[in-house]
N, C-alpha and C positions, 0 to 999 in steps of 0.2 A: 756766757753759756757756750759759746765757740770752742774759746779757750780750755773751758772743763770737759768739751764732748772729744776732743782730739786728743785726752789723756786717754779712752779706750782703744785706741788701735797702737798703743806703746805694750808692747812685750817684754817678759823678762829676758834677760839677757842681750837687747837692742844696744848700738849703738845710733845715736839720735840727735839728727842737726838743727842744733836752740837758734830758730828764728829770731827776729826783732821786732819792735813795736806795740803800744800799750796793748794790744788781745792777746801775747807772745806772753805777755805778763802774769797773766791768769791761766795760762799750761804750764807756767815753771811753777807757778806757787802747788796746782794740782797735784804735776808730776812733785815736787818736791815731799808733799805729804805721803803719797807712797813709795818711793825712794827710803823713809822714816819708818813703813813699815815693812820693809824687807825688798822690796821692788830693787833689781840689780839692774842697769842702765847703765851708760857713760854719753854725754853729750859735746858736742863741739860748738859753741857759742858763735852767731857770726858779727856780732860787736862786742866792743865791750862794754857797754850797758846791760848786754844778755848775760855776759861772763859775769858781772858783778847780783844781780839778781839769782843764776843759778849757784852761786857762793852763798849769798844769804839761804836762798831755799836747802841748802844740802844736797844738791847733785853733783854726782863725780864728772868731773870732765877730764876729756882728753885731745887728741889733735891730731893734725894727717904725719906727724914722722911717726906716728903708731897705728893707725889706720888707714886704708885705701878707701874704703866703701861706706857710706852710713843706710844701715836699715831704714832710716824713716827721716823726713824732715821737716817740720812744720813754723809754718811762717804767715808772714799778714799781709794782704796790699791795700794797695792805695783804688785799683782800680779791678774789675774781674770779667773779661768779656767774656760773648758766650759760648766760645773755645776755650776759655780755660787762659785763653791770654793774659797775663800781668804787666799794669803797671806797678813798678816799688821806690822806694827809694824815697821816701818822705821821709824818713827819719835820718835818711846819709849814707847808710850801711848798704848799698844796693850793690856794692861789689862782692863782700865778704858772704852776702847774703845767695848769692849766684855761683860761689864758690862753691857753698855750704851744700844748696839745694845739686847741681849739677853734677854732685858726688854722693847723690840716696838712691838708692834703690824706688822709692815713693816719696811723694812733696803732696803733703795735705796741708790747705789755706784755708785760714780762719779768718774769717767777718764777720762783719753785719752785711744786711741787705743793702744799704745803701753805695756800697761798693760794687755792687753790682752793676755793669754797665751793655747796654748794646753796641757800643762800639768805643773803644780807646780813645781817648786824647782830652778829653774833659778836662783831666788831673793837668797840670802842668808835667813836661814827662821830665825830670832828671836823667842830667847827663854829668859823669864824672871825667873829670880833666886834670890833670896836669898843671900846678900851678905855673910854670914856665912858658909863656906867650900865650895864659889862657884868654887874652883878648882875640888874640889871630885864631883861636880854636873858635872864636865865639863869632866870629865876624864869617869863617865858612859855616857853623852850623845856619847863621841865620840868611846865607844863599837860598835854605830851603824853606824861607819865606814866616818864620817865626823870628823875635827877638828875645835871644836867649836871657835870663836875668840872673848875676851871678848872687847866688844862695850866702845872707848876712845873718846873723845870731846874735843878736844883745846889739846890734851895730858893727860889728867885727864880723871879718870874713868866716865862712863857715867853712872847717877843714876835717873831711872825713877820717875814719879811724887808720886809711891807708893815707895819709898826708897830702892829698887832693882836692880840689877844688870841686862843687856843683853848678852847673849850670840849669836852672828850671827852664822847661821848654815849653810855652803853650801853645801845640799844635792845632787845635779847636777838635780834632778828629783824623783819627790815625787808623785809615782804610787797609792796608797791607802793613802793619806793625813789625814784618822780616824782614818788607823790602829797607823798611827805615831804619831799622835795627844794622842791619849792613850796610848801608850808607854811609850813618853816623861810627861806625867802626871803624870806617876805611878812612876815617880825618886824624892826619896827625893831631896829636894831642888829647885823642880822645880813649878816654883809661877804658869806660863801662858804659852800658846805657840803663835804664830802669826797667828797660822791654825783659819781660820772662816768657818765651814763647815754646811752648807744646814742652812743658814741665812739669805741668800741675797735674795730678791722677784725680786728685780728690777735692771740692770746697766744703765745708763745714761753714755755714750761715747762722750766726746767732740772732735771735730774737730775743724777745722783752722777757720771755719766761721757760723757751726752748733753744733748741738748736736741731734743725739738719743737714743732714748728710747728700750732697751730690757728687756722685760718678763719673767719671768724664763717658 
């Protein structure tokens, strides 16, 4: 319902940055249907799980040595305080995904309710690293009193679509989400964090048989 409500604020002639994760799935399939019936769009995918879905669906993409700006960019999180603060990065892509959004004009997030939170840190927060002394990245983040756990897939290490490492963070509750977001920035070795702070304009909440729209 998310998914399909965040296909009405896509305009003809938009350039539009394709989020990640399973609700991101049900705006490509959308937008891809009208895309089929004449809707002119170009999107920039920020993995390549999105890239390969906007291929099946029929949307033209394109990328930043052609474009500076994206009209609009719609994406998922893991976490939704009630600032509009994001946690992301469940699925990996929390770099490309910050690129993506940090260059729209507008960032509209889709969920459900249960992503809605009163305060961060619930989620475990993802942090991207460097494989190269990602131990020693991992032994300062957990200075700040968390033990970081590095992110495994089938048994084998998990490597993001930019060739790095995740660390999952579980803070229990993350009071000042900039101050920690600049903290963990300022650690060598540390690529990206999952924090998305004062980026969101819009959330789109799905339910069982609707969806609405909140405003920052």
């Amino acid at each position: 319902m998310a998914g399909e409500k965040a296909v009405e604020f896509v305009k003809d002639g938009m350039v539009i940055g394709l989020g990640s994760g399973s609700t991101v799935y049900w705006f490509l399939k959308k937008l891809g249907g009208l895309v089929e019936q004449g809707l002119n769009i170009k999107g920039i995918p920020s993995s390549i799980q999105t890239e390969n879905w906007a291929r099946q669906f029929g949307i033209p993409l394109t990328n930043f040595s052609e474009v500076q700006r994206l009209d609009l960019a719609v994406d998922g999180a893991d976490e939704i305080d009630p600032d509009f603060n994001l946690i992301k990065g469940g699925g990996g892509a929390l770099l490309r995904e910050k690129v993506v959004n940090a260059h729209s004009e507008r960032l509209i997030i889709i969920a459900d309710e249960s992503k809605r939170v009163k305060q961060l840190g619930e989620f475990p927060l993802p942090v991207e690293v460097v494989p190269f002394g990602w131990e020693l990245t991992a032994n300062k983040i957990g200075s700040l009193g968390v033990v970081p756990v590095l992110r495994k897939e089938n048994g084998e290490v998990f490597v993001t679509n930019n060739g790095n490492y995740i660390l999952d963070c579980k803070f229990t509750s993350i009071p000042n989400p900039q101050e920690l977001h600049h903290e963990l920035k300022m650690m060598l070795g540390v690529v990206e964090t999952g924090l998305f702070i004062g980026m969101t304009d819009a959330v789109i909440v799905g339910h069982s048989d609707s969806a609405s729209v909140i405003e920052k």
